[in-house]
N, C-alpha and C positions, 0 to 999 in steps of 0.2 A: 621462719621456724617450721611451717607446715613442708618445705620445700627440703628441707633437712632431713624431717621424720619420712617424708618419703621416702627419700634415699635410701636409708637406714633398713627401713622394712624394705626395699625394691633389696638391698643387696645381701637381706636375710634369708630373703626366698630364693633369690639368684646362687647363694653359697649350696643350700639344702639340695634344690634341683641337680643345681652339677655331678653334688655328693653322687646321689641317685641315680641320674645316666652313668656318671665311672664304672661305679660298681657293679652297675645291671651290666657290662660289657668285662669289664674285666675283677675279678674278685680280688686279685694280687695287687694290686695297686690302688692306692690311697690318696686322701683326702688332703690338700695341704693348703694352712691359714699362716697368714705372718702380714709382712709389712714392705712397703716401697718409699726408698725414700730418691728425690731428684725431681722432675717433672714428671708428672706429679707425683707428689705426697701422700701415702695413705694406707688402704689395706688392700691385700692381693689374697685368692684362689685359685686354686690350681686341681684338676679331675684329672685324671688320667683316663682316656677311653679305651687301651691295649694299643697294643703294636707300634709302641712310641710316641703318641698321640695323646694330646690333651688339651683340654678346654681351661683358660684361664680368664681370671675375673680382675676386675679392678675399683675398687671406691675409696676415689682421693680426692684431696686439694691443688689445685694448682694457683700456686704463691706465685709466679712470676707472671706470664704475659695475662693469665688470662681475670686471677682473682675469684677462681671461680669451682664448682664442682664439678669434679669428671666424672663419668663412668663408662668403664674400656671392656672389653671379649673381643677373646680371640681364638682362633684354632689352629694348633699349634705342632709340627712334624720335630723330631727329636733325631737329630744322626751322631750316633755313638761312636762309628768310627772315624772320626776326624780328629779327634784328641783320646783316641785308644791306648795310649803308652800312660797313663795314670796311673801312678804305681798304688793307690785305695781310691777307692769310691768309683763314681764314674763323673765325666764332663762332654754333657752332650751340646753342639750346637743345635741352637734350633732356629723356626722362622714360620711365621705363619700369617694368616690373615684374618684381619678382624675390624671393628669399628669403635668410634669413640661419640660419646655425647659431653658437651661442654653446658653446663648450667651458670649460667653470669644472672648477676643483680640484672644488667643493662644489656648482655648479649649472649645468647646461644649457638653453638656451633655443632656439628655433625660433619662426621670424617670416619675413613680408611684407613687403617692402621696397617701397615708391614711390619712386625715385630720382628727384628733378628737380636738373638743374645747369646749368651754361656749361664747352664745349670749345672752349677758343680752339686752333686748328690752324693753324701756321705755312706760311708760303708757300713759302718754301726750304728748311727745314730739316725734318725728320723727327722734329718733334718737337711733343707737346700740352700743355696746361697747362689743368688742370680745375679747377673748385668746385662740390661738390656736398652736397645735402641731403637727405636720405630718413628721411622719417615711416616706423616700423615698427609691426607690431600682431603682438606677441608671441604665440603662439599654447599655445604650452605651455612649463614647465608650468601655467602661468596665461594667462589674457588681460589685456592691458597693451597699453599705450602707448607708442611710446618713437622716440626720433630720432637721427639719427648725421649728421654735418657732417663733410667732408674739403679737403683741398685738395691737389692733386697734379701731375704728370709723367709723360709715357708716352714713351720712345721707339721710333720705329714704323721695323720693319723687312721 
């Protein structure tokens, strides 16, 4: 339980801080909270720092190999013109780099994240719809291999 409540408060302050870098760099871009569902399961943040760039967050469960808590950031490049013929919204690729911590009953792990995905961002409404995949290389307590796949929702305020 104590190991929960920290989480919880570690990714309340995690959410707030990001707010606060985006906007101290760029004013025109916002704050976005929603959900991931895949490996893992849970909730997602997303900052925008300008010029295509963003800092995202992650506090999930992972139901499959690990049974365990994650928590993932990353820092993230956005290119618009690769899927530029959108007839609304925009869908940018992105890809970045970042780290993951894995919380087990019985085992913790620490890893490298390469996120690559597709953020389709709606034209009227305040809202994203993601899929992403990120290769990690486990760093301890072994070295390993390993991938995480999500699909999700942000809404950006």
């Amino acid at each position: 339980m104590k190991k929960l409540l920290s989480v919880a408060i570690l990714a309340v302050f995690l959410t707030f801080s990001l707010h606060t870098i985006g906007n101290a760099q760029d004013a025109n871009k916002d704050l976005g909270i929603g959900f991931m569902i895949g490996e893992p399961t849970g909730l997602t943040a997303k900052s925008w720092t300008g010029g295509g760039n963003a800092i995202d967050v992650g506090v999930a469960w992972s139901f499959g190999r690990y049974d365990a808590i994650t928590l993932q950031a990353d820092y993230l490049w956005h290119n618009y013109s690769v899927f530029s013929d959108v007839e609304q919204g925009s869908l940018p690729l992105y890809y970045g780099i970042g780290g993951r911590l894995v919380l087990g009953d019985k085992d913790s792990y620490i890893g490298a994240r390469v996120p690559i995905g597709l953020n389709y961002l709606f034209e009227d409404a305040p809202v994203g719809l993601f899929i992403e995949a990120a290769p990690i290389l486990n760093l301890a307590p072994s070295t390993e291999f390993d991938i995480d796949g999500t699909l999700g929702a942000r809404f950006y305020f």
